[in-house]
C-alpha positions as CSV (number, residue, x, y, z in Angstrom):
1,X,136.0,108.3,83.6
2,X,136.1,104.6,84.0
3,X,132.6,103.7,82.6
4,X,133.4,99.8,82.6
5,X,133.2,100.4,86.7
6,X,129.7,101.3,86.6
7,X,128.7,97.9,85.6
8,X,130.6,96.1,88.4
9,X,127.8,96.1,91.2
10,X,126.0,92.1,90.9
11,X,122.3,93.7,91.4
12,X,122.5,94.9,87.8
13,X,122.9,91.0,86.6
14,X,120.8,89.5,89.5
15,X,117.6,92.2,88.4
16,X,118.4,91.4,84.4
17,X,118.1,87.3,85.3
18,X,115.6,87.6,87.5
19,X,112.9,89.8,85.2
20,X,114.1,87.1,82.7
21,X,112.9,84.3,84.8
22,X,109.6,86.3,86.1
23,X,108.5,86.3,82.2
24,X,109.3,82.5,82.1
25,X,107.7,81.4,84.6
26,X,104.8,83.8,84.3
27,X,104.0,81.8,80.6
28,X,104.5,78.7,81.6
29,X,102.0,79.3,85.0
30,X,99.8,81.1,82.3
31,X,100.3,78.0,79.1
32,X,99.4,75.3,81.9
33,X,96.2,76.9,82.9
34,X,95.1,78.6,80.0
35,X,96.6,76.8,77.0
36,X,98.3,80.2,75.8
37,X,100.4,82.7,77.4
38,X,98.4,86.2,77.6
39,X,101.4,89.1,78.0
40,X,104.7,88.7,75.8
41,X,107.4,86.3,77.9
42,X,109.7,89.4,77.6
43,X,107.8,92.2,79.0
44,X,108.9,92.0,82.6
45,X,113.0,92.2,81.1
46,X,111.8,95.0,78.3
47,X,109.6,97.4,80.9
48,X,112.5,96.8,83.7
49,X,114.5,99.8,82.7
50,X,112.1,101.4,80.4
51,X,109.2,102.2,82.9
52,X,111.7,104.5,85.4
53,X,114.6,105.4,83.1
54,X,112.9,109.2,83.3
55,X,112.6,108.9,87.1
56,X,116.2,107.6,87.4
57,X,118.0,110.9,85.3
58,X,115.4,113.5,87.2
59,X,116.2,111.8,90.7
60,X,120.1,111.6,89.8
61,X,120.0,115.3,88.9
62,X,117.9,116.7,92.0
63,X,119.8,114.7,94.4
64,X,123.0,115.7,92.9
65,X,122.2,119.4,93.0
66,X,120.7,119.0,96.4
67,X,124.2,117.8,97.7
68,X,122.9,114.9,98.6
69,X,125.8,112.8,99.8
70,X,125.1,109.0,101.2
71,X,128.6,107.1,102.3
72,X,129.5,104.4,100.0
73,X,129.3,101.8,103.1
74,X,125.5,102.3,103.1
75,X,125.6,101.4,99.1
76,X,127.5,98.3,99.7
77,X,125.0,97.1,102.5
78,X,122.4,98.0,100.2
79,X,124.2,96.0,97.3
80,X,123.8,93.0,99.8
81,X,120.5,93.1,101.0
82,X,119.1,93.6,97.8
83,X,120.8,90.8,96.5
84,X,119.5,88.8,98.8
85,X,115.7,90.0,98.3
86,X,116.0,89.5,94.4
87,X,117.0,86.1,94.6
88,X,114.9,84.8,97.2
89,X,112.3,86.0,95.6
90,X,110.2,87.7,98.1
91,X,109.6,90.7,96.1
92,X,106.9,91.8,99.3
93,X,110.3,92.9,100.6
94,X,111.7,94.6,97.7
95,X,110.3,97.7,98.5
96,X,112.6,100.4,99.1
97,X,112.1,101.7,102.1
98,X,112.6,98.2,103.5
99,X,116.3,97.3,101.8
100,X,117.4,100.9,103.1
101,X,116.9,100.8,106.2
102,X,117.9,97.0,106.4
103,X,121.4,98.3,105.1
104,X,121.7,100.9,107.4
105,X,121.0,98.1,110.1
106,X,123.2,95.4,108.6
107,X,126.1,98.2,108.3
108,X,125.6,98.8,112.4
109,X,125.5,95.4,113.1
110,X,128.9,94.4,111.6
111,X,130.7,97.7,113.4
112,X,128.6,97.1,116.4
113,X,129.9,93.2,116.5
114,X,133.3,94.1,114.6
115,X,131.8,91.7,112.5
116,X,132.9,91.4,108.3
117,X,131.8,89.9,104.9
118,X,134.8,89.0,102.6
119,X,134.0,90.8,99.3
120,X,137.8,89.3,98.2
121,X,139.2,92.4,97.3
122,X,138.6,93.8,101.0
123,X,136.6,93.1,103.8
124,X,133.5,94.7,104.9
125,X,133.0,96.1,108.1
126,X,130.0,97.8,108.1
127,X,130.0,101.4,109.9
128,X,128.8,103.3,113.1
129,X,125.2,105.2,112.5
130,X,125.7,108.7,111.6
131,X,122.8,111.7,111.7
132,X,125.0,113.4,108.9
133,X,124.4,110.8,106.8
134,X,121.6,109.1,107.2
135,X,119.2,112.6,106.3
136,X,120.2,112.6,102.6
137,X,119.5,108.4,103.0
138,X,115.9,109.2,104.5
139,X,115.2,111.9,101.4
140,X,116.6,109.6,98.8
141,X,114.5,106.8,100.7
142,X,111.2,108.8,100.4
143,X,112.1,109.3,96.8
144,X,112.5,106.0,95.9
145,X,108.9,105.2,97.9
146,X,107.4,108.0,95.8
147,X,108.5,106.4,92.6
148,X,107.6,102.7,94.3
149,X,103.9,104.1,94.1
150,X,104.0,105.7,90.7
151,X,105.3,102.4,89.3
152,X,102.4,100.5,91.0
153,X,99.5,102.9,90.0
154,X,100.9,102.9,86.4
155,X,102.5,99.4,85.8
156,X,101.0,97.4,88.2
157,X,97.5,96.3,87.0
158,X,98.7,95.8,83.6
159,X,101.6,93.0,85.3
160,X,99.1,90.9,87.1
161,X,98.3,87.2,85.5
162,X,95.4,85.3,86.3
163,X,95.5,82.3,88.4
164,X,92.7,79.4,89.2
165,X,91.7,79.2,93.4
166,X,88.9,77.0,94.7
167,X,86.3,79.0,96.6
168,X,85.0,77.6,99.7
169,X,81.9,76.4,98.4
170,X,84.1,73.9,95.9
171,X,83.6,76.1,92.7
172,X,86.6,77.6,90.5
173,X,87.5,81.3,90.8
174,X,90.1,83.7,89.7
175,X,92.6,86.2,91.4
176,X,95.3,88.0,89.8
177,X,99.1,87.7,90.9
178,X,101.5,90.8,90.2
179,X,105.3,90.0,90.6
180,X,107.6,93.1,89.2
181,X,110.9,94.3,89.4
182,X,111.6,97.7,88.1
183,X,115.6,98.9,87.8
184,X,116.3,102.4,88.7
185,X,120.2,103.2,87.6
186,X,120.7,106.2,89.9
187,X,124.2,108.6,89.8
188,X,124.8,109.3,93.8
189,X,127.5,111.0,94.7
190,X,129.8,109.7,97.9
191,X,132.5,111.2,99.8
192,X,136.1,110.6,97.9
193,X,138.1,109.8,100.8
194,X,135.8,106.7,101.4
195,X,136.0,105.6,97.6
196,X,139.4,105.4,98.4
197,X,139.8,102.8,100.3
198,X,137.8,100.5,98.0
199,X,138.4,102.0,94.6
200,X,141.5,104.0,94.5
201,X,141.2,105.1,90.8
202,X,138.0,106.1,90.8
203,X,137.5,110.0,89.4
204,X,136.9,112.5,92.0
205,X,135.9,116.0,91.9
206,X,136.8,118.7,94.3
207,X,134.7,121.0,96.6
208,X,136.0,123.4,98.6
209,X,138.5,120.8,100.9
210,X,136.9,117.9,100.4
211,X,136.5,115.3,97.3
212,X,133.4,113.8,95.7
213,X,133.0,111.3,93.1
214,X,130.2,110.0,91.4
215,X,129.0,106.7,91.9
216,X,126.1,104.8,89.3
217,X,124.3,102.4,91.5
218,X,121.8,100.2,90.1
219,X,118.7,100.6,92.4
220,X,116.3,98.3,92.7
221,X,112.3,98.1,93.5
222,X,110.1,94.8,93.5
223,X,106.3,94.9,93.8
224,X,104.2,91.4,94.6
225,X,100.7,91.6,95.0
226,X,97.2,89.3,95.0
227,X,93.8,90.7,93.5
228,X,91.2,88.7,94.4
229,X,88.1,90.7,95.8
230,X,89.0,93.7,93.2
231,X,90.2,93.8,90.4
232,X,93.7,94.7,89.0
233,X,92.8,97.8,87.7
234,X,90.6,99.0,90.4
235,X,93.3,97.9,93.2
236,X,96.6,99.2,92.3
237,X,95.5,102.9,91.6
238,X,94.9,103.0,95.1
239,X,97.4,101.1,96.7
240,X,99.9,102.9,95.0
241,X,98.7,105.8,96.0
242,X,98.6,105.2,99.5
243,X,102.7,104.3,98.6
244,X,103.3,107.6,97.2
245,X,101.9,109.3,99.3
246,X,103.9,107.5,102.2
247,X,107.3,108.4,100.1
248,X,106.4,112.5,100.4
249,X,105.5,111.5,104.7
250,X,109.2,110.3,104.8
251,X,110.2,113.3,102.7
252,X,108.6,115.5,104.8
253,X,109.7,113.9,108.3
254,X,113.4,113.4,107.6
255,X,113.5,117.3,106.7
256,X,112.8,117.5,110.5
257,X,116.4,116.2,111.0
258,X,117.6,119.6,110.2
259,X,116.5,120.7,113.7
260,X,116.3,117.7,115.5
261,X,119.0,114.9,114.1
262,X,117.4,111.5,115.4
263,X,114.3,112.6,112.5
264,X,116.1,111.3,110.1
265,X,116.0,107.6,111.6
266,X,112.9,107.9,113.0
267,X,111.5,108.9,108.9
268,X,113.1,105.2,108.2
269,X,111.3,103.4,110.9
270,X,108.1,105.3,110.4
271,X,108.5,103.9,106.7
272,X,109.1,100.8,107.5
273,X,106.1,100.4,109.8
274,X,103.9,102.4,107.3
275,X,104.9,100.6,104.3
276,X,103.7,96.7,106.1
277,X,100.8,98.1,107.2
278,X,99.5,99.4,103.6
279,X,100.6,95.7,102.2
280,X,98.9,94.0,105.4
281,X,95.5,95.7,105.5
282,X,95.1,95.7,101.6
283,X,96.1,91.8,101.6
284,X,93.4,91.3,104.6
285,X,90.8,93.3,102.6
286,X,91.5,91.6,99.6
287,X,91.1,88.0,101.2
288,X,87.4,89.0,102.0
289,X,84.5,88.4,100.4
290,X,83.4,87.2,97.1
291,X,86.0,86.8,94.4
292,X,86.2,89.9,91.7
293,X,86.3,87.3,88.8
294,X,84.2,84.0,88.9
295,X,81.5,82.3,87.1
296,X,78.1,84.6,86.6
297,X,74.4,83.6,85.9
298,X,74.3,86.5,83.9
299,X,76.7,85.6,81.7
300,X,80.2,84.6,80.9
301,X,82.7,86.5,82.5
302,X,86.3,87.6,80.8
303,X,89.6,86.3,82.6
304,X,91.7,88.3,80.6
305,X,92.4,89.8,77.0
306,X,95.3,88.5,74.5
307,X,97.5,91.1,73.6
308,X,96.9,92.2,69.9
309,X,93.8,90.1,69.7
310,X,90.2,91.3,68.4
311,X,88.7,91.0,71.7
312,X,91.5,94.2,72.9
313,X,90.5,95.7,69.4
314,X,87.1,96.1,70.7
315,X,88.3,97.4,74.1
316,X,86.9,94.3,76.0
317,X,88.6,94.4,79.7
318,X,89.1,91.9,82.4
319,X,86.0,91.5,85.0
320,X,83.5,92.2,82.1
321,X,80.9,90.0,81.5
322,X,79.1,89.1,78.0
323,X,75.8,88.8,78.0
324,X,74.6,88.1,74.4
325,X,77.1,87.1,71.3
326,X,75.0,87.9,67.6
327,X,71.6,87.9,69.8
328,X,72.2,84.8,71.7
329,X,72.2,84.7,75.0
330,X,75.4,82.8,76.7
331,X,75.8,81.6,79.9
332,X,79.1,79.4,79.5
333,X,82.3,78.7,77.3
334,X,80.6,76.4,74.3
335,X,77.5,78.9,74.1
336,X,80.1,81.9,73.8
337,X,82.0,80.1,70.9
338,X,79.2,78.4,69.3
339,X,77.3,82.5,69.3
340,X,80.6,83.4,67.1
341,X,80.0,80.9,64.4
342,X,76.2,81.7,63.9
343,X,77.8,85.2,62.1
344,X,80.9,84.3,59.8
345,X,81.9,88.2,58.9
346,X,80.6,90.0,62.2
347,X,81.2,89.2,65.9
348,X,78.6,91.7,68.0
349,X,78.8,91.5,71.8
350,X,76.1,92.7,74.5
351,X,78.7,92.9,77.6
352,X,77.6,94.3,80.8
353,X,80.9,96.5,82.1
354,X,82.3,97.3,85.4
355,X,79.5,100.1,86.1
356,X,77.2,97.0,85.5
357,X,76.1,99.2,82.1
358,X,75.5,97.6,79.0
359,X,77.3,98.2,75.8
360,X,78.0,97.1,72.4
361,X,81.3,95.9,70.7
362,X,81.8,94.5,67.4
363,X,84.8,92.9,65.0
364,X,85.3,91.0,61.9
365,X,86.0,87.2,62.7
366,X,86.4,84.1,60.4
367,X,84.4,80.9,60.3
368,X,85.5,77.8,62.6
369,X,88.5,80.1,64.0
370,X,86.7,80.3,67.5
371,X,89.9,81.4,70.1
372,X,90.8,84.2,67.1
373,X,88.7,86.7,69.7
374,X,91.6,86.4,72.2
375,X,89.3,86.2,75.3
376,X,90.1,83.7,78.4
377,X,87.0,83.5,80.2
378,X,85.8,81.6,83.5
């Protein structure tokens, strides 16, 4: 087997640039504001295969003992939308369920219109919609929405970066931004007579009288998201949830397609129109009310924790706010630091958690080294 032809599809290189740049830009957003970047620049390229590598082999093993067969037309439509989606850079649209069914559409389109896209060793023409193939499409579709929300319960809190708004009364506020892009390398197995025609070589395997072959497509999911009335890791539990739960409904309905055909497209649709509204009624949720993380009269509020710092050591989490540093009260920045200096071998902490409960946290510090803590705060 060819292996060299697996790494031919330009998604692959598009996803490993753009997680490069989403890192970059990330710490340099994060070193303007802040004066430090919080996360490692490389965690968006280091989690972009790691985080559904395990998803990726189980879901290329189930859908290949399912007999799952999606036509290699659909993957070349997909190739292009997704390409499209990574580098605009509207990762609202990355989902899934959206680049899908856009490539079943765009594939129509150009047989509807006898319409093509020179790809310079042949043209593209798209293809006619098809029931037989679009049901294994719908239940790989539901999959990959499954996995969408697993990523986003799991991953997506821990993704977000802070970022300074004005509130409406002329004060400073936070909300966090979450901007991910998870690769899923998935083996899919397409009918050999269409390989054919694009990649004549290509190993095939028979069954019965017909030809398979496996094909590794590099799969794609983007998540972007805005906390601003909850926090991070209060928000994305739940909205992925309501995601994964969405991929099993599309699971479920394009099963129908076994007794009625048309189910199949009408699971896709039903996605689509599911999947906006989860984004659009947790955005206009999130856009009211007070902000989750802004200046307290009860104390001074954490941004965010450096990775590695003291202030994680002592398991001090965004949205907390600290009350009392070595029996001083603090209300603001200076008081904060000038609290650590009053004890040069012990830092203790009053903070007030996100059950509005008090408890204790200490750590070793040093003299004069005030930011060695590793706390932004508002």
């Amino acid at each position: 087997m060819d292996i060299g032809r697996f790494f031919i599809n330009p998604v692959l290189y598009i996803a490993l640039l753009a997680a490069i740049l989403l890192g970059y830009f990330r710490v340099k957003k994060e070193r303007r504001l802040f004066r430090t970047r919080i996360v490692w620049g490389w965690r968006e390229f280091g989690d972009l295969l790691k985080d559904g590598i395990l998803y990726a082999l189980l879901f290329s093993i189930l859908f290949s003992a399912a007999g799952l067969v999606v036509p290699l037309e659909w993957l070349i439509a997909l190739t292009l939308v997704s390409s499209v989606i990574l580098v605009s850079g509207i990762y609202q649209l990355a989902s899934f369920i959206y680049m899908a069914t856009a490539a079943a559409a765009l594939g129509w389109l150009l047989h509807q219109y006898s319409w093509s896209v020179p790809f310079g060793i042949f043209d593209y023409t798209g293809y006619p919609i098809a029931w037989n193939w679009l049901l294994p499409v719908a239940l790989i579709t539901g999959a990959m929405v499954f996995l969408e929300g697993r990523m986003i319960t799991r991953h997506g809190a821990g993704a977000s970066s802070p970022r300074l708004q004005k509130t409406s009364r002329g004060g400073t506020a936070l909300y966090y931004k979450t901007k991910r892009l998870w690769l899923i390398p998935l083996f899919l197995v397409v009918p050999g007579d269409l390989l054919d025609s694009y990649l004549p070589y290509w190993p095939q395997f028979p069954i019965g009288e017909s030809s398979f072959s496996f094909f590794l497509f590099p799969a794609v999911i983007g998540f972007q998201n805005r906390a601003r009335k909850s926090l991070p890791l209060h928000l994305y539990p739940k909205l992925g949830k309501g995601v994964w739960i969405l991929g099993l409904a599309i699971i479920v309905l394009a099963m129908f397609s076994y007794v009625w055909p048309p189910m199949a497209l009408i699971a896709l649709l039903f996605g689509v129109l599911a999947r906006a509204s989860i984004s659009i009624l947790a955005a206009l949720k999130e856009n009211k009310g007070n902000h989750a993380v802004a200046p307290q009269s009860t104390g001074v509020m954490i941004v965010d924790v450096l990775a590695d710092s003291p202030a994680e050591k002592m398991g001090l989490l965004r949205g907390e706010v600290i009350r009392k540093v070595n029996g001083l009260t603090v209300t603001n920045e200076a008081e904060l630091y000038e609290a650590i200096q009053v004890n040069a071998a012990h830092c203790r902490l009053e903070v007030i958690d996100h059950n509005k409960e008090m408890r204790l946290r200490q750590h070793v510090i040093f003299r004069h080294d005030h930011y060695r803590l590793g706390l932004i705060v508002v």
